[in-house]
C-alpha positions as CSV (number, residue, x, y, z in Angstrom):
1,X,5.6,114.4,-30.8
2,X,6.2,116.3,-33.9
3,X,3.7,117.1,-36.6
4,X,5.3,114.3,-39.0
5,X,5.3,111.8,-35.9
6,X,1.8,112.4,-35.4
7,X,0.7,111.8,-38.8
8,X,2.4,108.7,-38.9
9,X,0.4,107.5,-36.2
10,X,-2.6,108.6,-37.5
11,X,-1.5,106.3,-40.8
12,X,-0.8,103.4,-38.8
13,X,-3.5,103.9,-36.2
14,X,-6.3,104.8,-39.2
15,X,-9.0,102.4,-38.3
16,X,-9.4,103.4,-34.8
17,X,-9.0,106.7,-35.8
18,X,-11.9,106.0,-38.2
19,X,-13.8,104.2,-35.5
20,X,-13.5,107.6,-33.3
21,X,-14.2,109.9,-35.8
22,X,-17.8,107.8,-36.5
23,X,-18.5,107.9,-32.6
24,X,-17.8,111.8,-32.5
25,X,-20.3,112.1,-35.7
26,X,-22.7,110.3,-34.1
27,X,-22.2,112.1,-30.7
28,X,-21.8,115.8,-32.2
29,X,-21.2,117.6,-35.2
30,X,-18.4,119.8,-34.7
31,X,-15.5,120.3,-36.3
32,X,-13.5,117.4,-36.3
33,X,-14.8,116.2,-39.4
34,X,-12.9,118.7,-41.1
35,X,-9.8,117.8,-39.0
36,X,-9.5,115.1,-40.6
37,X,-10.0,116.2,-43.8
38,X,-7.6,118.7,-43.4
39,X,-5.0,115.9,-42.4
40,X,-6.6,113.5,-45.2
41,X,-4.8,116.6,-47.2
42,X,-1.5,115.5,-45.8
43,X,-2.1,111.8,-46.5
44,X,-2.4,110.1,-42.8
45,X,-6.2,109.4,-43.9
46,X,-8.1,108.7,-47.2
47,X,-11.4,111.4,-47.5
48,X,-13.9,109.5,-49.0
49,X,-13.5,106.7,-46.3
50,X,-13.6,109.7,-43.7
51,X,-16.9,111.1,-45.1
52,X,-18.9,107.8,-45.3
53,X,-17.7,106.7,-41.3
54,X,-18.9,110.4,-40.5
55,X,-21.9,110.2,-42.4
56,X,-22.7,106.6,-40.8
57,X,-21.7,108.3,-37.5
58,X,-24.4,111.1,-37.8
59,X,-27.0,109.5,-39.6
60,X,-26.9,106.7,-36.8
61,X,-27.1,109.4,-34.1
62,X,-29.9,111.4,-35.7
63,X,-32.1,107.8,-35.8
64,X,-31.4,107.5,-32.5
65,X,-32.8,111.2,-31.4
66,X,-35.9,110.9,-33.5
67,X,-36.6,107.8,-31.6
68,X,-36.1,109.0,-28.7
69,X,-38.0,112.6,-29.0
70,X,-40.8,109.7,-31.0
71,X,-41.5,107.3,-28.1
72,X,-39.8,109.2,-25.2
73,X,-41.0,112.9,-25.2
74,X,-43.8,112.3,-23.0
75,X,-41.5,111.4,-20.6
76,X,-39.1,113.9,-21.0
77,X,-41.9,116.5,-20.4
78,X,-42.8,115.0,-17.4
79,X,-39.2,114.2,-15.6
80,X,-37.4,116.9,-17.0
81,X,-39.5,120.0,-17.6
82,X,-36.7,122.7,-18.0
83,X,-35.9,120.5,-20.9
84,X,-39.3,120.9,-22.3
85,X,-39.2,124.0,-23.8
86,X,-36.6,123.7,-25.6
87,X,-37.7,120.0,-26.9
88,X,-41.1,122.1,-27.6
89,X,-38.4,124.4,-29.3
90,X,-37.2,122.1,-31.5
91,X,-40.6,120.6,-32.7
92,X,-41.9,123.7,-33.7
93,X,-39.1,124.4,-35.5
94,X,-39.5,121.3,-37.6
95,X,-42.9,121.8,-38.4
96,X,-42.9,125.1,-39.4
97,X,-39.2,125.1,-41.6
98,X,-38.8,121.5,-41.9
99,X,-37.4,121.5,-45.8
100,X,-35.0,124.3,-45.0
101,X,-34.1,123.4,-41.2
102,X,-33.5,119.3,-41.4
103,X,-30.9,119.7,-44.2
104,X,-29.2,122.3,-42.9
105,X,-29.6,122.0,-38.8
106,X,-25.9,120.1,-38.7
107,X,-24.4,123.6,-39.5
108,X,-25.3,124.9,-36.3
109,X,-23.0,124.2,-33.5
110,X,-25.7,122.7,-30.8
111,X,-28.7,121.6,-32.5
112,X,-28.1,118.0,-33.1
113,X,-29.8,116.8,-30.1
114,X,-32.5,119.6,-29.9
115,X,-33.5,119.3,-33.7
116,X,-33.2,115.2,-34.1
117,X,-35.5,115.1,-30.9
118,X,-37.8,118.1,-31.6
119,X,-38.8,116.3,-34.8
120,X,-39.5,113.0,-33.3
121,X,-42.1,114.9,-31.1
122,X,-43.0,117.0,-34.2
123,X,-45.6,116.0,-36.7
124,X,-43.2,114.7,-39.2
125,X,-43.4,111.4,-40.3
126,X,-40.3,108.9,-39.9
127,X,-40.1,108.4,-43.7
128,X,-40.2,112.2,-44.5
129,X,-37.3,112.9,-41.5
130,X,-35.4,110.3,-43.5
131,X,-35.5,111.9,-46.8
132,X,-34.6,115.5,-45.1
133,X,-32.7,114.1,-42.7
134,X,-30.1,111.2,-44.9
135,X,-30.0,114.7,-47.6
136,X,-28.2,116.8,-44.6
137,X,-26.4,114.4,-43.3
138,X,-24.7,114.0,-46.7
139,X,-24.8,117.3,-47.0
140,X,-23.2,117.8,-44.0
141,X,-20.8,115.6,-44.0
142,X,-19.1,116.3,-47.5
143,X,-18.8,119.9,-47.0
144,X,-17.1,119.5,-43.5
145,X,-14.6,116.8,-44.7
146,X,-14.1,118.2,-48.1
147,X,-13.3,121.9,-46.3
148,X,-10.7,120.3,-44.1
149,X,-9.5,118.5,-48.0
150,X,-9.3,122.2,-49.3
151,X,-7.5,124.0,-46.8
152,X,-4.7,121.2,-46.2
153,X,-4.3,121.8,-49.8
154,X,-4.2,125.3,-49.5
155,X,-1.7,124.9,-47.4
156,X,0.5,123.2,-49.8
157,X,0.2,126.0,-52.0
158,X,0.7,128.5,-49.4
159,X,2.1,129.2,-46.3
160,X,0.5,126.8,-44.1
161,X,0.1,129.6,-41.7
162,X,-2.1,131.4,-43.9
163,X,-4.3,128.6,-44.6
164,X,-4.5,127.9,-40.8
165,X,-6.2,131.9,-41.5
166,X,-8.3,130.8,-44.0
167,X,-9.7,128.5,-41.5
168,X,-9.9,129.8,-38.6
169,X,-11.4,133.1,-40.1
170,X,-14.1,131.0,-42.0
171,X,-14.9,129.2,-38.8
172,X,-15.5,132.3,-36.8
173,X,-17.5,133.9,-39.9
174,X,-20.4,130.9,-39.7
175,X,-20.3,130.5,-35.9
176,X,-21.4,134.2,-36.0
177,X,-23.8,133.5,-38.9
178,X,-25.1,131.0,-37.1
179,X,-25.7,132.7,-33.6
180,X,-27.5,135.7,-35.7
181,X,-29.8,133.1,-37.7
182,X,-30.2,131.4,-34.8
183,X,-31.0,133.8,-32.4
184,X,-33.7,135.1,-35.0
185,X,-35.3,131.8,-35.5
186,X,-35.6,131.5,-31.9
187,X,-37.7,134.4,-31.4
188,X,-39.7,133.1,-34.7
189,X,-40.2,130.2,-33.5
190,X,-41.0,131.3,-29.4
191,X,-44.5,131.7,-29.6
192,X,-45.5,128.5,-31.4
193,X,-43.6,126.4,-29.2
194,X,-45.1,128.0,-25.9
195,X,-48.6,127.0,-27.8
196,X,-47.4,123.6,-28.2
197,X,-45.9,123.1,-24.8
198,X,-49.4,124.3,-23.2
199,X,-50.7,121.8,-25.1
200,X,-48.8,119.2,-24.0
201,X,-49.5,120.0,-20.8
202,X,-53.1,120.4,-21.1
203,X,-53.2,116.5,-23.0
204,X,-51.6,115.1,-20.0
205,X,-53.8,117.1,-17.4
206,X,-57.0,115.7,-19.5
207,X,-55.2,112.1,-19.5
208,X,-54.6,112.1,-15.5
209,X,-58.3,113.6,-15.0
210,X,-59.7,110.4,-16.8
């Protein structure tokens, strides 16, 4: 199938397509949103349906971790305790950097699941996760659809191999960006969620005792 063919089909096909690009939002946030705004460039897809299904997509799936870290931490602690300290992880994070983390934590290849669930076990209310949360998933969304939007049309006005450079090169430069930041915050953050995982622990063993 040559590129041409293959945009055809995604023309014809574009409401399943739309339909899998919401699921992969609300699974994961990697790059496929700008895939498709990269080929929205190209005119198989229209970019401002493609950023509201990926911003139903991830604000769907970020509800859904918050409920689950909510109601379901307890038991995550219990049944799966190599998963606790990272889900102890995640809250501390979000009490500690919660204005600068929840808009922001899409960007970081990895930290859907662990940041969505960490601040349902957090201190943060629903409401507040809401406001942070629907601001970065905009956020989010619009930046990775409307990068994929700039570089089809770079491509236009270049040769498309160059803007396949662009980016690829600007891919690499924020996944290493984000390791570093990352990597940081972890050791930040390392300390306060051992404190909070003790205490977890220690709320359970007082629960059991009575």
């Amino acid at each position: 199938m040559t590129a041409n063919e293959l945009l055809a089909w995604i023309a014809e096909y574009d409401l399943w397509v739309y339909a899998l690009l919401m699921a992969y939002a609300f699974g994961k946030t990697g790059p496929l949103p700008m895939v498709a705004g990269y080929v929205s460039a190209l005119g198989a897809l229209q970019a401002p349906m493609a950023i509201l299904v990926v911003l139903a997509g991830s604000l769907l799936g970020s509800q859904l971790r918050f409920a689950i870290g909510r109601y379901g931490s307890p038991w995550l602690f219990e049944r799966f305790p190599r998963f606790a300290p990272w889900l102890a992880l995640g809250a501390a994070g979000v009490d500690r950097y919660q204005r600068l983390l929840l808009p922001l934590y899409r960007f970081a290849k990895g930290s859907f699941s662990l940041i969505g669930m960490g601040a349902g076990a957090s201190r943060l209310t629903w409401r507040r996760f809401m406001l942070f949360d629907s601001a970065g998933a905009l956020l989010w969304s619009t930046v990775s659809v409307g990068l994929g939007v700039a570089i089809g049309q770079l491509g236009h006005a270049l040769d498309p191999r160059w803007a396949a450079y662009f980016g690829l090169g600007l891919l690499v430069l924020v996944m290493v960006t984000v390791a570093v930041s990352g990597a940081r915050l972890k050791r930040i953050l390392l300390p306060h969620a051992t404190e909070a995982l003790l205490a977890a622990k220690a709320r359970r063993a007082q629960a059991s005792a009575a």
